[in-house]
N, C-alpha and C positions, 0 to 999 in steps of 0.2 A: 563416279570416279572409281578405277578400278585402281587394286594394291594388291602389291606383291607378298606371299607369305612362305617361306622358307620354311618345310620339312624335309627328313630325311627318305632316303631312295624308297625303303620299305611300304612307310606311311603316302608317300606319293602312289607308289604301285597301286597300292590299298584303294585309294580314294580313287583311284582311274580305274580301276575293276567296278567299284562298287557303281560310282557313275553310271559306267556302259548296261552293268545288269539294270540298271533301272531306267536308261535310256534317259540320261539329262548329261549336263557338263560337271565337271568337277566345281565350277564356281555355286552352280545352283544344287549341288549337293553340299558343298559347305553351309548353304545359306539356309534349306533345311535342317541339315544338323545344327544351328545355331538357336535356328528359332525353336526345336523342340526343346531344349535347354531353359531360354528365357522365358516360355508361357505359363503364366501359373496354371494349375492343373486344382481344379474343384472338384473334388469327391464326398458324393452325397453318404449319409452312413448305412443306406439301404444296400449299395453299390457293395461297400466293402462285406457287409453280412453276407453278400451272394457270392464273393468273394472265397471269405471263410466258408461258405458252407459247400462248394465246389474243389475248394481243396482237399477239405475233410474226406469227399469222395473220392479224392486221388487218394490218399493217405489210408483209404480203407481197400484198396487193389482195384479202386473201378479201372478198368479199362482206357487209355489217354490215346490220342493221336501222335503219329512219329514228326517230331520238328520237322524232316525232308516233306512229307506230305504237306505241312503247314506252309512251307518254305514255299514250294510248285504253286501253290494256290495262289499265295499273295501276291508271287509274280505276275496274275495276270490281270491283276488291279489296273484299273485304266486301258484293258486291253480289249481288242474284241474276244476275247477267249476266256473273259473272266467270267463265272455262275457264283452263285450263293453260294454258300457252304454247305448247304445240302444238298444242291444242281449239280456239286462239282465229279 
């Protein structure tokens, strides 16, 4: 059963850009963003140590990647045009 949800012009705009960039509906974009919300999320304490210890390297002047280049990449998730991270 499908239901109607009232937002405003902006937040509509939003949701129909973001949609199209990922190539779904705005219905199964909401249904995504719902479900990232409700999944618990388990983090092992190894995880977070690598965590801290990667940041520490940003925070020491290591070298980072530009979010537009991260942003290009992830676009092509599910695409024929996507490589590794280090294919790319």
């Amino acid at each position: 059963m499908m239901q109607t949800i009232e937002v405003d012009e902006t937040t509509a705009a939003a949701l129909r850009t973001l949609a199209s960039e990922r190539g779904m509906s705005v219905s199964q974009l909401v249904a995504e963003l719902v479900s990232f919300d409700s999944e618990p999320v388990s983090v092992e304490s190894g995880n977070i140590a690598e965590l801290d210890r990667r940041w520490k390297a940003v925070e020491d002047g290591r070298a980072t990647v530009p979010n537009a280049e991260v942003v290009r990449w992830l676009r092509t998730w599910g695409t024929s045009a996507f490589r590794s991270w280090r294919e790319r």
